[in-house]
C-alpha positions in Angstrom: -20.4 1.3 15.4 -18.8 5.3 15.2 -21.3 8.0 15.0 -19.0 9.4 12.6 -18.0 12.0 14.4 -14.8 13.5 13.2 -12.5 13.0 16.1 -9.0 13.4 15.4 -7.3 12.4 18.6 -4.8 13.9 21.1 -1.1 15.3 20.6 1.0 12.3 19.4 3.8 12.1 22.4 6.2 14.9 21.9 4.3 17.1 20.0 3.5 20.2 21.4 2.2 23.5 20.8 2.5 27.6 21.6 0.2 30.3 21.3 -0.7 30.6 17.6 2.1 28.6 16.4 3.0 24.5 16.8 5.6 22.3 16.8 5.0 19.0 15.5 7.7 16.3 16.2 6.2 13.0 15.0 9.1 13.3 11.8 12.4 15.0 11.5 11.1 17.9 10.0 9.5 19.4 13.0 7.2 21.5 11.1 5.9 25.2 13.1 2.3 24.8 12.0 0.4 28.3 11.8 -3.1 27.9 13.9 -5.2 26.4 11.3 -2.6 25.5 9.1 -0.9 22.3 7.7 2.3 20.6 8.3 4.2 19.7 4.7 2.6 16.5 5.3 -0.7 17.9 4.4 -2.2 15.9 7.1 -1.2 17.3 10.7 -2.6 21.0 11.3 -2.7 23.0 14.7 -6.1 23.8 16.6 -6.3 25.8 19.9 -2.0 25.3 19.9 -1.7 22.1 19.6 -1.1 19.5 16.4 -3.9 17.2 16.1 -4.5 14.6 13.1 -6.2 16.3 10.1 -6.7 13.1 8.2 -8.5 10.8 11.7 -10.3 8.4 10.1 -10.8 9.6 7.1 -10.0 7.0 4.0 -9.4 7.0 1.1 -9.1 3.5 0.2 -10.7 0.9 1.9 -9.5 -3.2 0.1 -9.3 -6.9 1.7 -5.6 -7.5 0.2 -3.7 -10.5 0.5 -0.8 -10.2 2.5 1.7 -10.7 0.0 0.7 -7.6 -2.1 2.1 -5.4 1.2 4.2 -7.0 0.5 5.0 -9.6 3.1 5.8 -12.7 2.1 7.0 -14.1 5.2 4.4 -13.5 7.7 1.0 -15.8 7.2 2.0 -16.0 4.1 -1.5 -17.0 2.0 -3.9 -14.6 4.2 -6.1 -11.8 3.3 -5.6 -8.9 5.1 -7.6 -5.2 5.6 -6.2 -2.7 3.8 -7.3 1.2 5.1 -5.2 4.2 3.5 -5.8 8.0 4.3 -4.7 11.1 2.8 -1.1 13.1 3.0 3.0 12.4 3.1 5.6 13.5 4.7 8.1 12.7 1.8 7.5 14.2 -2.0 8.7 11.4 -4.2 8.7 12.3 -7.8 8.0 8.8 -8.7 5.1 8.1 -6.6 3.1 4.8 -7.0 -0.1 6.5 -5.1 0.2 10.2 -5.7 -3.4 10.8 -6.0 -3.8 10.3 -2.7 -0.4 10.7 -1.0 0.2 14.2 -2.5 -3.2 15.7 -1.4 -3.7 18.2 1.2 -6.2 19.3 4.2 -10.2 19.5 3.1 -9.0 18.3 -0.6 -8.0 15.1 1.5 -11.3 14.9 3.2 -13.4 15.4 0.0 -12.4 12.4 -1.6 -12.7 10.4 1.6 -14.5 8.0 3.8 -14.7 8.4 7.3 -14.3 5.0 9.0 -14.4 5.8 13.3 -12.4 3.0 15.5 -15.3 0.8 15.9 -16.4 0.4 12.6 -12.8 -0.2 11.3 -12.8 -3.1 14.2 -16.5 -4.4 12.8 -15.0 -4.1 9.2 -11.8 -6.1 10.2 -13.9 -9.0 11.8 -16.6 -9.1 9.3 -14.0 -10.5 6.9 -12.0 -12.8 9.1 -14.2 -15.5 7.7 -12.7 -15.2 4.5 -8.9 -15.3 5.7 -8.9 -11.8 6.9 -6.4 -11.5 10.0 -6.4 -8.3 10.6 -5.9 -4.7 9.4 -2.7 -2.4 6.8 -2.5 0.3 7.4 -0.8 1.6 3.6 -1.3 3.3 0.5 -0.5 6.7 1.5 2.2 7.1 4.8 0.3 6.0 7.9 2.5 7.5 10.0 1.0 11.0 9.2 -2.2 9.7 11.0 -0.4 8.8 14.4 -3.0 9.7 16.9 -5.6 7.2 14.6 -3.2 4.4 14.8 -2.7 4.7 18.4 -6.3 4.4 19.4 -7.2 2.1 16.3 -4.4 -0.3 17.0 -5.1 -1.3 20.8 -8.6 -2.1 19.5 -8.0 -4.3 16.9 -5.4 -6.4 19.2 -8.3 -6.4 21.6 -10.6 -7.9 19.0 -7.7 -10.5 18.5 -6.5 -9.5 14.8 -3.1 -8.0 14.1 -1.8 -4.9 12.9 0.2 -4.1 9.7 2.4 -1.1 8.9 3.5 -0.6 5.4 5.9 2.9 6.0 8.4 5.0 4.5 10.0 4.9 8.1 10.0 8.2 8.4 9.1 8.5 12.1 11.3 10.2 15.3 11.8 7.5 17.6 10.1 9.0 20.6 7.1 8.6 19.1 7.4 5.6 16.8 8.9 3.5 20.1 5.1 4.2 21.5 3.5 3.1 18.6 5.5 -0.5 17.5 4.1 -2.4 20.6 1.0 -2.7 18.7 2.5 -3.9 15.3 2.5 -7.3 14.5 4.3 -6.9 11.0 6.1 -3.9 8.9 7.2 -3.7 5.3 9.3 -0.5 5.2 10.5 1.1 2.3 14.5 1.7 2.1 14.0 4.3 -1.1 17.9 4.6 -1.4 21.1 4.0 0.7 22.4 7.6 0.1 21.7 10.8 1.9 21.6 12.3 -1.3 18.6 9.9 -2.9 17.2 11.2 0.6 17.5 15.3 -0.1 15.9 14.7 -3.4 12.2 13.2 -1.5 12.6 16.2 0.8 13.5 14.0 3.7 16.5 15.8 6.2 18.3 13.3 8.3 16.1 10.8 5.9 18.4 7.7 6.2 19.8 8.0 9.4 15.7 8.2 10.4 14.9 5.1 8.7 17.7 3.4 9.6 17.2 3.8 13.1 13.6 3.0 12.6 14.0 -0.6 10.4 16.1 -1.3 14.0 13.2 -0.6 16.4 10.7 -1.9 14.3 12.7 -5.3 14.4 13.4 -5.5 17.6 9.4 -6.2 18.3 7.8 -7.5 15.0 7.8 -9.2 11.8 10.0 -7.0 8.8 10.6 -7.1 5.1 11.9 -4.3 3.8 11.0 -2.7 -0.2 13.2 -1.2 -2.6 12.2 0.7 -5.5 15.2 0.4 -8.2 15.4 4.0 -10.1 17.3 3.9 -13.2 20.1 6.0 -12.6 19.0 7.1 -9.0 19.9 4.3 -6.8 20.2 1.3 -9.5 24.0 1.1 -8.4 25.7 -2.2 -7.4 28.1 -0.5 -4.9 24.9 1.1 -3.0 22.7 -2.6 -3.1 26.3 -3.4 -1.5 25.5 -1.7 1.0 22.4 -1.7 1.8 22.0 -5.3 1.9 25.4 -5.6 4.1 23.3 -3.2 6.8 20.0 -5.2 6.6 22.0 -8.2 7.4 23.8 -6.5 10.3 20.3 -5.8 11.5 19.0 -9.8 10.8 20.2 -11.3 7.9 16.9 -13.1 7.5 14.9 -9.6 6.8 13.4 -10.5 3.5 14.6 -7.7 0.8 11.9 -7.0 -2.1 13.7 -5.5 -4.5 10.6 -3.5 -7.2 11.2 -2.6 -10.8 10.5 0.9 -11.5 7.8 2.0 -14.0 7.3 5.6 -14.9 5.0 7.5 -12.1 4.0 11.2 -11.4 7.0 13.2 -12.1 9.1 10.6 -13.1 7.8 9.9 -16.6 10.8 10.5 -18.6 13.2 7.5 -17.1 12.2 3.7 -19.0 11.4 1.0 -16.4 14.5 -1.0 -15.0 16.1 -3.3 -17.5 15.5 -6.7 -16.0 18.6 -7.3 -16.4 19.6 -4.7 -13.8 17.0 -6.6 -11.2 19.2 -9.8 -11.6 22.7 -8.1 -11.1 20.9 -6.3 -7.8 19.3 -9.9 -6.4 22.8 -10.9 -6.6 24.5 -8.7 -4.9 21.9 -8.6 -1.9 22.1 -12.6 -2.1 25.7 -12.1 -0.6 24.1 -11.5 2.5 20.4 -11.9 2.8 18.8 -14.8 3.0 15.2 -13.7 1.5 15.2 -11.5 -1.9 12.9 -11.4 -4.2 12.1 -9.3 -7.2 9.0 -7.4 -7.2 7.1 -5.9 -10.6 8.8 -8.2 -12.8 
């Protein structure tokens, strides 16, 4: 078991550092991080010129899931898995299902959390797989803002023989997420719209080109379903489910597509939840070329 000792890792590949400045290139912002500072993410800060992991280990939620609440409803379908979240984001949704935790920063982070070293998240992992437990999700704030974690915590729990869940806003440049997917078993990844625009509002540059590139390497070596959030009049439109769905389907037609009802979250408490009518006319439209959609939140 970890000493707890608060070890946040190495330089994710690509990231580097100069002087009393950094560069950090795990996402497309490529945030210059003052010595001691934060990225926007809240959770990547530069120490001695170089961008470590703020958030290492630290959790703030730690839950034995099942699967399908990821959700994946296509991959060992009636399992429990690990669920371990952190602190920090690299996008700003207004509508925010975990904002409490996802829109924190630095110490703040670290005050509400748990620190949880490689080993014991390994000892926690096995200590359920009695139950049904096969393996650990790493979700309910981004993961991806604690790279350097996943790529030491990762290896181990393959070694230990369990799998490896990402549940992501995709928001990753590919140098580093192509180092990282070897060691994923299965990925739900949120598609929040199919527009640039939707994109510019969460603060995300190049946002769908980056996560469309990233749904296609994540699929080329796991398991994917992908998660849409339907927005009353931010992305509820059949012409953009259109396409979206036609590009899933160019990737594999048999992605499953959960398409989520919106309720009012965060910022976002002055738009009603999706008319359920609006669900159906959007699981149509993806129908036309998906194989798997389901409605989520309904």
């Amino acid at each position: 078991m970890s000493d707890g000792m608060d070890k946040r890792g190495d330089m994710a590949g690509g990231l580097h550092g100069c002087d009393d400045m950094c560069e950090c290139r795990l996402c497309p912002r490529n945030c210059s991080i003052p010595e001691g500072g934060l990225g926007f993410c809240g959770a990547r800060t530069c120490v001695d010129g170089n961008v470590i992991s703020h958030n290492y280990g630290y959790m703030t939620g730690i839950a034995l899931d099942p699967i399908e609440k990821k959700p994946l409803s296509h991959f060992h379908p009636g399992s429990l898995v690990l669920s371990v979240g952190s602190y920090g984001c690299n996008l700003s949704c207004p509508f925010c299902q975990n904002s409490s935790i996802s829109m924190i920063r630095g110490a703040a982070g670290r005050d509400i959390s748990r620190f949880v070293g490689v080993d014991d998240l390994v000892a926690l992992a096995k200590k359920y797989e009695s139950r049904g437990n096969i393996g650990v999700a790493y979700t309910y704030n981004e993961p991806g803002v604690g790279y350097e974690y996943l790529m030491d915590a990762m290896p181990a729990i393959h070694e230990s023989g369990m799998l490896n869940v990402m549940v992501t806003n995709g928001y990753m440049n590919a140098e580093p997420l192509r180092k990282m997917v070897p060691y994923v078993d299965a990925a739900n990844i949120d598609i929040k719209a199919f527009t640039q625009d939707f994109y510019d509002k969460v603060g995300a540059p190049k946002g769908l080109d980056t996560l469309k590139e990233a749904v296609e390497i994540y699929a080329d070596s796991c398991h994917v379903e992908i998660t849409t959030l339907v927005i009353p009049g931010w992305n509820d439109s059949e012409d953009e489910m259109d396409g979206e769905a036609r590009w899933i389907a160019s990737v594999d037609s048999e992605i499953p597509l959960h398409i989520t009802r919106f309720f009012p979250r965060y910022k976002l408490l002055d738009i009603l939840p999706t008319p359920i009518k609006t669900m159906k006319k959007l699981e149509k439209v993806a129908r036309r070329y998906l194989e798997n959609v389901e409605l989520g939140n309904v």
